[in-house]
N, C-alpha and C positions, 0 to 999 in steps of 0.2 A: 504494500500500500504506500503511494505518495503523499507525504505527508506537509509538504509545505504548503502554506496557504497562497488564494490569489491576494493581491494588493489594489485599488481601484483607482484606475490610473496609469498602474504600470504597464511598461509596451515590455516585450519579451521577444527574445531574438526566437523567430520560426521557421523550422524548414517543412516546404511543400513538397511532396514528391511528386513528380508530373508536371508537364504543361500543357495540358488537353483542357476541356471545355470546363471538368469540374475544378483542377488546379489553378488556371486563368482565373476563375471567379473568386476561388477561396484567399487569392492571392491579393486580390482588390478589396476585399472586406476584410483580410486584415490589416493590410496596408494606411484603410482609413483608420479603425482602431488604432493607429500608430501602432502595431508591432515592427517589427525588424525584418523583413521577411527575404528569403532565401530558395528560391524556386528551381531543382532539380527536375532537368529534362533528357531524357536519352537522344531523342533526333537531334535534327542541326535546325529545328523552326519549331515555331510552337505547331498545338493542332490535336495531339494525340491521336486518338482514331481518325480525325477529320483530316491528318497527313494521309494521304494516299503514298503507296509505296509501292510499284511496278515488281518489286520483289517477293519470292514465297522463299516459306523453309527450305531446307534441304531434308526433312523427312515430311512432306504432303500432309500425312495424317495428325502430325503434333505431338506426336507420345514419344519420341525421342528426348529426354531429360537433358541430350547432350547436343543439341542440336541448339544453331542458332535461332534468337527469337525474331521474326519478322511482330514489331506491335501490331503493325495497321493491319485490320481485318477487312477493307474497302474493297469491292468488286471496282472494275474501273465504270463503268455506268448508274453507278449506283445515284437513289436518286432519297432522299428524305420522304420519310413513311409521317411524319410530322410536319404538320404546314409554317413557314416560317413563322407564322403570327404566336405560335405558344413554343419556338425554339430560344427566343428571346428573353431580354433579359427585365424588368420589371421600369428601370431605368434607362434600357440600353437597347431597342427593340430592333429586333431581324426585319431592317428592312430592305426594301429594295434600292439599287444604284445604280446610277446610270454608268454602262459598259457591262453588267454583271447577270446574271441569272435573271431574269424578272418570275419567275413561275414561283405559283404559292409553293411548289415541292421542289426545290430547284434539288440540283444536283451538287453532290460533296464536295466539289470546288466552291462555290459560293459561301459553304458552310466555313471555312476555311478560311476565306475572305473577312468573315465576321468577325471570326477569331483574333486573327491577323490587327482589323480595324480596333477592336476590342484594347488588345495589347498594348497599341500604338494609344488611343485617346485616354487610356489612364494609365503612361508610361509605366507599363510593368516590365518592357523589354529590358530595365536595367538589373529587373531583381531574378534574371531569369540565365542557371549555368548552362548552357547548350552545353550537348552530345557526353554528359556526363551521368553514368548509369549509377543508380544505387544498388549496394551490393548488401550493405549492411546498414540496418537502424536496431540500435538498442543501448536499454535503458543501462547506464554505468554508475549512475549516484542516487536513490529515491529521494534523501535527502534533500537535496539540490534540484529533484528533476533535470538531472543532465542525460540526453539521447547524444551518443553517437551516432552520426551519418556520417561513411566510408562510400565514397564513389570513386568510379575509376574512370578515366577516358585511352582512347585509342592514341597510340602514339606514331607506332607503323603496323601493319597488316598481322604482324605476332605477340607485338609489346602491346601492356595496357601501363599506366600508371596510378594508382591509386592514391587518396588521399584522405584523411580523416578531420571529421570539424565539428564540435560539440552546438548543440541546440539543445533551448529550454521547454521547446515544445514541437511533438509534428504531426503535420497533417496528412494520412494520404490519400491519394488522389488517382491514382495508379490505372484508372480503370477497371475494363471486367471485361474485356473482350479481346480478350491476346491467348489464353491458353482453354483450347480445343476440349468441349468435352463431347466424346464419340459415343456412339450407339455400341453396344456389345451384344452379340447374339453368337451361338456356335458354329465355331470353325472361322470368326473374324480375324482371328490372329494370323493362322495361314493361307488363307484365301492368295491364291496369287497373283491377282491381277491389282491394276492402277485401282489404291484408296485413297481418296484426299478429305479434310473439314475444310469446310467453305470459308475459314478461314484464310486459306492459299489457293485460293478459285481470284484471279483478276481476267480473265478474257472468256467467249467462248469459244476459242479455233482451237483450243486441246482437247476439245472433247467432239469435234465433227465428224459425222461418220460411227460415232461409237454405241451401244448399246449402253445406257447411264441409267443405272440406280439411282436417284435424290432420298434420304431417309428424312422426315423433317415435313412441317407444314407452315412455320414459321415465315415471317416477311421477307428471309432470304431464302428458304428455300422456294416459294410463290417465283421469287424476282429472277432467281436465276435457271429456275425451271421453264419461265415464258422466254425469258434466253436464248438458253442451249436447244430447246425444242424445235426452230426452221433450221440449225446444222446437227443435230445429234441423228442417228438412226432411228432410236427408240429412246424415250424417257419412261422409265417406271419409277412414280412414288409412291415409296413405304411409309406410310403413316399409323404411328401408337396411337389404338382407344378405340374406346367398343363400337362396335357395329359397323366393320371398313369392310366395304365389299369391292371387288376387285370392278372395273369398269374401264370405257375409254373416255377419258376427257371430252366435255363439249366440244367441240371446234378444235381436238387439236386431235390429227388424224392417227399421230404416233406416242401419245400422253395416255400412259394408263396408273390408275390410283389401285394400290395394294392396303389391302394391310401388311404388318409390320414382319420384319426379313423375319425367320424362323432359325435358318440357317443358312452357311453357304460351303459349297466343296471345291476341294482342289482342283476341279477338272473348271473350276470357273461358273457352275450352274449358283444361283441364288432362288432358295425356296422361301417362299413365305408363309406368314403363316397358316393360308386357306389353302397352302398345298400348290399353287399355282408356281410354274419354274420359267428363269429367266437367265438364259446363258447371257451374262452382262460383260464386259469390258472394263467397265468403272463402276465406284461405290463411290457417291459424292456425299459425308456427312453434312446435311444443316441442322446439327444439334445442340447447337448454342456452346456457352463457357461456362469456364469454372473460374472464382476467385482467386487469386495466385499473388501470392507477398513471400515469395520467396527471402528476401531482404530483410523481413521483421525478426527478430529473435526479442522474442517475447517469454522464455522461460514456461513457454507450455499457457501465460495467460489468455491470450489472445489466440486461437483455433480455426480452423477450415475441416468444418466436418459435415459430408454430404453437400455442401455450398451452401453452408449456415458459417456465416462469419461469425463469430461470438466467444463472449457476449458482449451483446451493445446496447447499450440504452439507447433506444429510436434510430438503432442501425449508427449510429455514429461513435460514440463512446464507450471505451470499455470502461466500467462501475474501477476498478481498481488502479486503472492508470489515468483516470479523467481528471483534470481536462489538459494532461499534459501530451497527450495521445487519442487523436480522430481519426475518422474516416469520412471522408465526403463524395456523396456519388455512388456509394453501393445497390441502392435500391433501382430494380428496372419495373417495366409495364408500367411505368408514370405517365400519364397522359402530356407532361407538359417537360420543362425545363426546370420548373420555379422550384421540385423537392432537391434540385443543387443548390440552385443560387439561395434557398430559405436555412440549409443547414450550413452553407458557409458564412453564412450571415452570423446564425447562431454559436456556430464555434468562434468568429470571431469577437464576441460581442460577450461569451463566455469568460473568454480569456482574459479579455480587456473588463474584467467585472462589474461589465452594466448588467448581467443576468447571471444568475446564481445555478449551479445544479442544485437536484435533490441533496442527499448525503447517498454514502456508496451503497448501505444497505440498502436504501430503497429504491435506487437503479438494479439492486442483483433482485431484487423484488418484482419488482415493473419487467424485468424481462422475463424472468422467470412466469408471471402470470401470461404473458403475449407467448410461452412456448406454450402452454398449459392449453392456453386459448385456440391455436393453431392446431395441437392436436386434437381437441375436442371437434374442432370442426371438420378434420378430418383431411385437414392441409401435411403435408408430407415435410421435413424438413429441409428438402433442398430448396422449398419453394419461400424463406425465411423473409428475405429480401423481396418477393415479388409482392408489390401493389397494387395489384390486380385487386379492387374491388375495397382495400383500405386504401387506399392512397388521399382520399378526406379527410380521413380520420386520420394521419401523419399529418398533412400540410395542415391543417384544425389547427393541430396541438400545436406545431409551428408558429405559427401566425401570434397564437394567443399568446407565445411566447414572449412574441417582438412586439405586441400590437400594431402590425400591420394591417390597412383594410386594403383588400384585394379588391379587381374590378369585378362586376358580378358575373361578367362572363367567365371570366378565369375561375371565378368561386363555382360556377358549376361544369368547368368542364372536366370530366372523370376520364377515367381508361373506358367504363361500362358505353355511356355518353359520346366515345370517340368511336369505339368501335362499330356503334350500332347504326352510327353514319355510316361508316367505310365502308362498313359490310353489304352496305345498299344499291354502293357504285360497283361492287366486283373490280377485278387488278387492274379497269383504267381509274380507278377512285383519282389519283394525282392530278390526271385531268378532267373529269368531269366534275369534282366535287367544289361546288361555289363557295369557298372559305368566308369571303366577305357575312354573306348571307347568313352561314350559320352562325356564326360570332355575333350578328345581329339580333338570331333567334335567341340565342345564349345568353343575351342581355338581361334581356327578360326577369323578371322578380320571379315571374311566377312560372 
């Protein structure tokens, strides 16, 4: 347990880890706090995911532990499943510019742009180490709150150099979409033909001509399924959950929907599991990620178990290292941007002790009843983090924090609320769905 108190007033030298969309922000709200702040970035620009990187792994599938990390998980087409108007920042809004994307869903370039713009009008680019990897953060004094962060940088193509520098508190930021988490079914492991996670999917000319599995039903596997399907041979998706009966796609003459792979042999056949067999060429996982902090030595306090990060009080704080140690940005299926920008707001506003925590017992409490709560309902633990259907009930608690009032569109746009538009337009929703209009309906009190 850390035992120093905060001081109200005091700034406190902070290291961020990351320069992606959630470390950008957290970086600006502490920065106003007057902290000290200190922003580790591995690439050579800000952006995090929103860097597009023409590069994949050198193991496809991502389960090589020795394999180098490509971060960006960007197909190069890839286009925002979020309309600029809720990817913004409450002060800072995604908008449109002349030379640049004008479409409510523009594409990862624009996003990136934002970014970029973002950095530049609240001069963060000074507080910001390019191409300097974190290897190590951990805690060296409770006493003190002293965190070591050890990073290294590239010097020539074999040398790294590393270097160490104490911080009184950190933030990370790290993301959640770098390390692959894949589908397992029997005979996956020696299957011999081409496996990849969509994570190292950027084009479709690798895959023309080929018979392609997609596992997944997710927004990337949708995107790059409507993709690959005018150059592939054959697309079969395998999708988990009851009642999948095998079919051909609408309109698409070589797209057929399975349920879920059962197994696959060495001679290359993939069964599923209504029995149905598909001599395939490729197995493309869109299976989403896992949380990965390799860097943190936490002494066993802080866990990655089934892809429940914990324990955190409201996903951010761990009860026994708070508020010298955050997390911002874990939570996904957020309908909007604002549960980043509202929890860096908060941790910086923590630190700088305009807002008080609980005391620690009643954060291991509070979490403890929200695991209680998830299992009762019947929520699985890797789904910890997903927002799907509390995400008011987070930004709520949020708000009431800071007293914030939000506009009332924003106050009612949910994940539930967003999807049950989208779902209405089918995969051209990016362009057929009138943003303006709904924002309008959303206004609405009532």
């Amino acid at each position: 347990m850390i035992v120093k108190e905060l001081k109200m007033g005091e700034s406190y030298k902070v290291a961020v880890i990351g320069g992606g969309y959630a470390g950008l922000v957290t970086a600006r709200e502490l920065q106003r706090e007057g902290h000290h702040v200190t922003v580790f970035e591995k690439a050579y620009k800000v952006g995090g995911t929103w860097l597009y990187d023409p590069r994949v792994e050198t193991d496809p599938l991502g389960v090589d532990p020795n394999r180098e990390i490509v971060h960006s998980s960007l197909y190069k087409s890839l286009r925002v499943n979020l309309p600029r108007q809720i990817m913004g920042l409450l002060d800072y809004p995604f908008v449109k510019k002349e030379g640049g994307d004008p479409r409510h869903f523009p594409g990862h370039e624009e996003v990136l742009r934002f970014l970029e713009d973002f950095t530049r009008d609240f001069g963060l680019m000074e507080l910001i180490r390019f191409e300097h990897e974190v290897t190590r953060v951990e805690l060296v004094d409770e006493a003190s709150h002293e965190w070591v962060v050890e990073s290294r940088t590239r010097k020539t193509e074999s040398k790294w150099e590393s270097e160490e520098e104490v911080f009184e508190a950190v933030v990370i930021c790290n993301g959640k979409n770098t390390e692959p988490n894949i589908a397992t079914f029997s005979g996956w492991d020696t299957w011999p033909r081409l496996q990849l996670h969509s994570h190292n999917y950027r084009t479709p000319q690798q895959l023309e001509n080929k018979i392609v599995v997609i596992i997944g039903n997710s927004a990337s596997a949708l995107d790059i399924l409507k993709e690959i399907a005018p150059l592939a041979k054959q697309v079969h998706q395998a999708v988990r959950g009851p009642n999948v009966e095998l079919k051909k796609l609408e309109n698409r003459d070589t797209v057929w929907k399975h349920p879920m792979i059962e197994c696959a042999h060495k001679d290359g056949k993939v069964v599923f599991e209504d029995g149905s067999i598909v001599d395939a060429d490729v197995i493309l996982h869109c299976t989403g990620y896992k949380y990965h902090f390799p860097f943190l030595k936490s002494n066993g306090i802080v866990t990655v178990e089934d892809n429940r990060v914990g324990p955190l009080f409201q996903h951010v704080f761990p009860p026994s290292l708070a508020p010298w140690l955050s997390f911002v940005g874990l939570p996904y299926q957020a309908a909007t941007s604002l549960v980043t920008e509202l929890q860096s707001k908060w941790v910086a506003k923590v630190l700088s002790s305009k807002l008080e925590l609980p005391t620690q017992e009643a954060m291991i409490c509070s979490v403890e009843e929200f695991y209680n709560e998830m299992e009762k309902d019947g929520w699985p633990k890797h789904h910890t983090h997903n927002l799907l259907y509390k995400e008011p009930r987070h930004i709520g608690w949020l708000v009431a924090q800071m007293d914030i009032e939000l506009p009332i569109w924003l106050k009612n746009t949910t994940v539930a609320s967003y999807l049950k538009e989208l779902f209405s337009y089918g995969d051209k929703f990016r362009d057929l769905w009138d943003i303006d209009k709904w924002i309008q309906e959303m206004d609405s009190p009532n």
